[in-house]
C-alpha positions as YAML, in Angstrom:
chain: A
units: angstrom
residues:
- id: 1
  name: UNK
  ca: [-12.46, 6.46, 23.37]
- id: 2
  name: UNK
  ca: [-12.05, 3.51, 25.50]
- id: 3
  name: UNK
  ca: [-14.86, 0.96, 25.93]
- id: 4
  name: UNK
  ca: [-16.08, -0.20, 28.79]
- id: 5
  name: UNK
  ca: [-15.64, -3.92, 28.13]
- id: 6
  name: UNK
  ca: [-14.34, -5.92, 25.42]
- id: 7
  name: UNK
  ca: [-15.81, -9.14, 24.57]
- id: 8
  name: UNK
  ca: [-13.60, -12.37, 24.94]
- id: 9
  name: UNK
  ca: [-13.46, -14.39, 21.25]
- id: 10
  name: UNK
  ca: [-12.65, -17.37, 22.78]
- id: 11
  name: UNK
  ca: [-16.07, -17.66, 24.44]
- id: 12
  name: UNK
  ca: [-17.99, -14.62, 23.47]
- id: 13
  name: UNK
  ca: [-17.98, -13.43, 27.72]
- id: 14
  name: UNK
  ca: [-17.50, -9.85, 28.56]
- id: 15
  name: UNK
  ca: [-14.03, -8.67, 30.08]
- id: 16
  name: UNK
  ca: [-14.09, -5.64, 32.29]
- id: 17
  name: UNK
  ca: [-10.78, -5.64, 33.23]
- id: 18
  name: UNK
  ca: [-8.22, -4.54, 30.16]
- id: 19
  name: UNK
  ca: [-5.39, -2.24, 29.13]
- id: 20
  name: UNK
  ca: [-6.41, 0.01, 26.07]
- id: 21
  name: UNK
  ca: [-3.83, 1.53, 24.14]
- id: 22
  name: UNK
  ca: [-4.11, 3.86, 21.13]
- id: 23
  name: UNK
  ca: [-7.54, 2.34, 19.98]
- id: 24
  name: UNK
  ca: [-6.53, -1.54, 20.59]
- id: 25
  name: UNK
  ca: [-6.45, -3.81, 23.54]
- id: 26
  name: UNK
  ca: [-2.85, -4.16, 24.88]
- id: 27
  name: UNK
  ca: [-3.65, -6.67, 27.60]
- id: 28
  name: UNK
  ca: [-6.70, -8.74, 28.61]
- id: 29
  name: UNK
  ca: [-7.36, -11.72, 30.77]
- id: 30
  name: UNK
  ca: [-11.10, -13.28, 30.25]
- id: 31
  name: UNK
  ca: [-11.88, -15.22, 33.89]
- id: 32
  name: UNK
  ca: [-13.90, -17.33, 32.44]
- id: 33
  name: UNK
  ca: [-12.14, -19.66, 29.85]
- id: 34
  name: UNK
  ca: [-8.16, -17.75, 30.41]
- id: 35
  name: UNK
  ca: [-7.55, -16.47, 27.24]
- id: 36
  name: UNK
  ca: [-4.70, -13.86, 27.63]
- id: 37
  name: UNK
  ca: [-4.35, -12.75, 24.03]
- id: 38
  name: UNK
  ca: [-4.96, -9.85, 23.41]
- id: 39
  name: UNK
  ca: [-5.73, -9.68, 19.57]
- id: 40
  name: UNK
  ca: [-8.68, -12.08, 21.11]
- id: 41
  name: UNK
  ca: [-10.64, -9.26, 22.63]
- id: 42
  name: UNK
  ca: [-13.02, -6.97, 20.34]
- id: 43
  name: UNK
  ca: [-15.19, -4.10, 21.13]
- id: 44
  name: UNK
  ca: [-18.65, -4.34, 21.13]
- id: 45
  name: UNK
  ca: [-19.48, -2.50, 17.84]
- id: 46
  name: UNK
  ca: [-16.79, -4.41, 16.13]
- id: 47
  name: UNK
  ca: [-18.50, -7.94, 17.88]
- id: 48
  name: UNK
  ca: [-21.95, -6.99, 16.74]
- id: 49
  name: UNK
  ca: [-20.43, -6.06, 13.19]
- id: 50
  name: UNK
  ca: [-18.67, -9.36, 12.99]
- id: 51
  name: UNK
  ca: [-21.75, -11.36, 13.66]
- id: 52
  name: UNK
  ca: [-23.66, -9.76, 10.79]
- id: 53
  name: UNK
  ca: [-21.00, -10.60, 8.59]
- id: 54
  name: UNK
  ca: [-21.93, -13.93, 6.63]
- id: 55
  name: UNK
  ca: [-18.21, -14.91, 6.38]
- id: 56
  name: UNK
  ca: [-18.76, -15.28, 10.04]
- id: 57
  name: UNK
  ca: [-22.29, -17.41, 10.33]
- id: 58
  name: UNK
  ca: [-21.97, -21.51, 11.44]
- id: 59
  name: UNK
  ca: [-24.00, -21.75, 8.57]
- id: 60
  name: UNK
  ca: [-22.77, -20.21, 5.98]
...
């Protein structure tokens, strides 16, 4: 199922505007900070699954 949005991992902003194909982002542009790859774009569930993973904390 595609999402609705997929967050940016450059700066962690919402992109609305993306290609899905077979479960991954083919294309995505973020507005804010221009990042155009697309294996830089995550879902939600995957973002918020991420952040609880220590391997991912600043202070860790």
């Amino acid at each position: 199922m595609m999402p609705d949005y997929v967050i940016c991992l450059e700066c962690e902003s919402p992109v609305y505007i993306f290609e899905w194909k077979d479960g991954v982002v083919s294309e995505a542009h973020c507005a804010l900070c221009g990042n155009e790859d697309p294996s830089q774009f995550i879902t939600e569930s995957d973002y918020e699954e991420m952040s609880m993973d220590d391997r991912f904390r600043p202070d860790s």
